[in-house]
C-alpha positions as CSV (number, residue, x, y, z in Angstrom):
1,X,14.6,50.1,-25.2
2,X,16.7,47.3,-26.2
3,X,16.2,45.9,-29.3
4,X,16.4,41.8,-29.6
5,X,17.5,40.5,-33.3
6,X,15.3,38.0,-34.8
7,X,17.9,35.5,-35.4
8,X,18.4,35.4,-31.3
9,X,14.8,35.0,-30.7
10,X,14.9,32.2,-32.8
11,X,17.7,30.7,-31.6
12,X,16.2,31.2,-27.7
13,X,12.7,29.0,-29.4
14,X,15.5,26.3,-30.8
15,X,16.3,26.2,-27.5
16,X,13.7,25.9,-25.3
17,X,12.0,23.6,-27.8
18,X,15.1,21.0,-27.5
19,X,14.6,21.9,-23.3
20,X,11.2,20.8,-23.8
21,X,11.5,17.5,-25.5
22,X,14.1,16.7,-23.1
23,X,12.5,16.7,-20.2
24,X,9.4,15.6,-21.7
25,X,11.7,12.2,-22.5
26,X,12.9,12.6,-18.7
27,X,9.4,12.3,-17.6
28,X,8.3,9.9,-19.6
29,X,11.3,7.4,-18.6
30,X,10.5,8.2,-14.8
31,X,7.0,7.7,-15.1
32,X,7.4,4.4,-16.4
33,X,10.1,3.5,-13.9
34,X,7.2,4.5,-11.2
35,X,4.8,2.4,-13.0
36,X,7.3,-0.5,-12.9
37,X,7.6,-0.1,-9.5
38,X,3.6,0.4,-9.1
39,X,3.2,-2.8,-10.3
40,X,6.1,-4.8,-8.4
41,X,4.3,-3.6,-5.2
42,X,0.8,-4.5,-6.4
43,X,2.0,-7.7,-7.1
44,X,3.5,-8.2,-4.3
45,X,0.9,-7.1,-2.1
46,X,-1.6,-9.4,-3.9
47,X,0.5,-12.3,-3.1
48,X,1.4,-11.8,0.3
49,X,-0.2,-14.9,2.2
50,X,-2.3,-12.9,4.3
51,X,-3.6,-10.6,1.3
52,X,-4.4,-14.2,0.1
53,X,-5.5,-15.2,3.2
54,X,-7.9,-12.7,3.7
55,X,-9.0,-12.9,0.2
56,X,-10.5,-16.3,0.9
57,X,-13.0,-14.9,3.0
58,X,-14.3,-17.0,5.8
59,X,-13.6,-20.6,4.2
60,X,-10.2,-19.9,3.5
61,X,-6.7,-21.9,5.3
62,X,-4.3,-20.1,7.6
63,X,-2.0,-19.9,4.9
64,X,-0.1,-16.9,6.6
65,X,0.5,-18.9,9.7
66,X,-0.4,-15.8,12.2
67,X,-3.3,-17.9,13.8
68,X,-1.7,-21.5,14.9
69,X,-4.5,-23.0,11.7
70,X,-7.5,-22.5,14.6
71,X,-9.4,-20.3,12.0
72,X,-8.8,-17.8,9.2
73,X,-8.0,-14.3,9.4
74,X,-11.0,-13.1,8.0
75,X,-13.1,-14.8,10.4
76,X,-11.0,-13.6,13.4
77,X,-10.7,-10.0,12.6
78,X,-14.4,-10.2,12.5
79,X,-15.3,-9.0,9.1
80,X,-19.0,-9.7,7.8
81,X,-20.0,-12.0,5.5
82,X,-19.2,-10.0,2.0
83,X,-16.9,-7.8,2.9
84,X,-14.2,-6.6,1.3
85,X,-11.4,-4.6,3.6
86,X,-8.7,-5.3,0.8
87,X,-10.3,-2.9,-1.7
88,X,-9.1,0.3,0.9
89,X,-5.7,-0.9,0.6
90,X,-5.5,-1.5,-3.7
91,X,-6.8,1.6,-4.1
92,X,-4.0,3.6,-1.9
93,X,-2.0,1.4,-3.9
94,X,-3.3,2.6,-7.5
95,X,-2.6,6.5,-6.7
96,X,1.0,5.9,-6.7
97,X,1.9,8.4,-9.1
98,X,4.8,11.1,-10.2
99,X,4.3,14.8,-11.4
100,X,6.7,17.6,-11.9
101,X,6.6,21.4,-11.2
102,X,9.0,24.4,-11.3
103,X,9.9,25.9,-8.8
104,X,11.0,29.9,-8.7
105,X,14.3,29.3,-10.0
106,X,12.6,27.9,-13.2
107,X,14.0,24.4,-12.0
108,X,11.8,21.1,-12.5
109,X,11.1,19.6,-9.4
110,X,9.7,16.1,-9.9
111,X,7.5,14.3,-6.5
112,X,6.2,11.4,-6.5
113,X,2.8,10.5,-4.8
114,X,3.0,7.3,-2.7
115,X,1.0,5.8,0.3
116,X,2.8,5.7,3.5
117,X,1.8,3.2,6.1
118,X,0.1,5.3,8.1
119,X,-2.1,6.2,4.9
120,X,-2.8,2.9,4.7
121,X,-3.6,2.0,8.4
122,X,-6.2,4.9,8.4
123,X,-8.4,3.3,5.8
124,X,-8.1,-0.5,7.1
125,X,-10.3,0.1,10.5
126,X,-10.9,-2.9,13.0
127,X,-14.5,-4.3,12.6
128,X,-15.2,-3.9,16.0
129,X,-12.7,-1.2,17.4
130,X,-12.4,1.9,16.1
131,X,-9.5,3.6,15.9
132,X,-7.5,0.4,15.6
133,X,-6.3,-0.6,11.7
134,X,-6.6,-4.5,11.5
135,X,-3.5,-4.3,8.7
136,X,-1.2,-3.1,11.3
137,X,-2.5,-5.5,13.9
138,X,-1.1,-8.3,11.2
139,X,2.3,-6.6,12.4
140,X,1.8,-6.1,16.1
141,X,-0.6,-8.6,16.8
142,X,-4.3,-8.7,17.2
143,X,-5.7,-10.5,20.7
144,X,-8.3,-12.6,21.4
145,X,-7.3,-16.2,19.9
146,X,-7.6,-18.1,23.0
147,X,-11.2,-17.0,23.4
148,X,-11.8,-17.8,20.4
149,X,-14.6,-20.2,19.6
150,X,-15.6,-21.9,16.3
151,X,-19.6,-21.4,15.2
152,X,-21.4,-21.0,11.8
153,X,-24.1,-18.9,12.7
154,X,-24.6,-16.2,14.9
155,X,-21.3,-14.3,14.4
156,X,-20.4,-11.5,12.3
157,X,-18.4,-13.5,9.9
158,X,-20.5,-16.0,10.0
159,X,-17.8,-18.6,11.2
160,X,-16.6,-17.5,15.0
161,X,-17.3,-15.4,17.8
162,X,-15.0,-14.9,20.9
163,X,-15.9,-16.7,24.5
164,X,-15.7,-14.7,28.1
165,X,-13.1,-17.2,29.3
166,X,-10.2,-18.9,27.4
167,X,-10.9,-21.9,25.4
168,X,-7.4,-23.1,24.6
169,X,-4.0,-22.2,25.9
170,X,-0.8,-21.5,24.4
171,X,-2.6,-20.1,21.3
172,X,-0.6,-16.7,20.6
173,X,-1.2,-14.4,17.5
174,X,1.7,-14.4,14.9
175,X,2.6,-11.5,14.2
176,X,3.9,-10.8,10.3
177,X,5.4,-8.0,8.2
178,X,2.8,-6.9,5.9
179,X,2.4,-2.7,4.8
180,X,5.0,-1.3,6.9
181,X,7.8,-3.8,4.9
182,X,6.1,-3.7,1.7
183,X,5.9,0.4,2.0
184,X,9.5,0.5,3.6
185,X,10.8,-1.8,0.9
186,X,9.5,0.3,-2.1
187,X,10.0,4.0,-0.9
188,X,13.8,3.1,-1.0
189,X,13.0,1.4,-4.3
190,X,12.3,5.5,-5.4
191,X,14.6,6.9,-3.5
192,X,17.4,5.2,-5.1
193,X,15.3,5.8,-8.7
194,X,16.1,9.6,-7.1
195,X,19.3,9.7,-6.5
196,X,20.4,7.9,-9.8
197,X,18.4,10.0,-12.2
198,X,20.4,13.0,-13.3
199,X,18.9,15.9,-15.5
């Protein structure tokens, strides 16, 4: 059996003791560089005209332009009086998040958790069709604003409902980046954090 001197053990602990703190500095400098990032995205997300728009429930202004001023988005999609369909979105948002493991090698392999689109679509459900996400209808477009008539009571928002024939022409949706540009915009953000962080 082979005999290890003291003073190498020692030395070994030194070692792994300076490893630690080092990558326990990395961490710490990438984590705050993901909660920078965390919060540029909140922000922006939080004043994106149609976050604000929607926001504003049913007495708020077209400020995002997507519906030609006829009504709001929140009465249009058709939420209910009291909802809150940004809430899904923030908290997607809120798990953005980095952690590190080793892999086999003994390497340190750092991952960050963070929505993607998709994520986000799956938890923003139409009121009134399911399997449709009403946050990537703001991108493609959502149908229906010709038919749609102004009326305070009666409707599930409380502001509108939608007619069986047209009731104005010309009156498209507009569509508008929203989660897919946001989302795009900051997993490069990382990606370039990746590729100019060295260990």
């Amino acid at each position: 059996m082979n005999k290890i001197n003291p003073l190498d053990v020692q030395e070994i602990a030194s070692q792994l003791v300076k490893e630690n703190k080092y990558l326990n500095h990395v961490y710490s400098e990438l984590q705050k560089e993901i909660e920078k990032i965390k919060e540029e995205i909140i922000a922006e997300f939080e004043n994106h005209p149609v976050t604000q728009e929607i926001e504003g429930g049913i007495s708020s202004i077209n400020i995002s332009n997507t519906l030609n001023g006829v009504t709001n988005l929140y009465s249009f999609i058709g939420f209910e009086s009291g909802d809150k369909p940004l809430d899904p979105i923030r908290e997607e948002l809120k798990k953005i998040n980095i952690k590190y493991t080793t892999n086999s090698k003994g390497e340190l392999i750092f991952s960050v958790q963070f929505p993607t689109a998709k994520d986000i679509f799956k938890v923003t459900p139409m009121p009134w069709a399911e399997g449709r996400s009403w946050a990537q209808g703001i991108e493609l477009g959502i149908s229906g604003l010709g038919f749609y008539l102004k009326k305070v009571k009666n409707s599930r928002s409380g502001l509108g409902i939608q007619s069986q024939t047209p009731v104005r022409s010309n009156a498209r949706f507009k569509n508008t980046k929203y989660i897919s540009y946001l989302i795009s915009l900051y997993t490069k953000k990382i990606q370039d954090l990746s590729k100019n962080t060295t260990l």
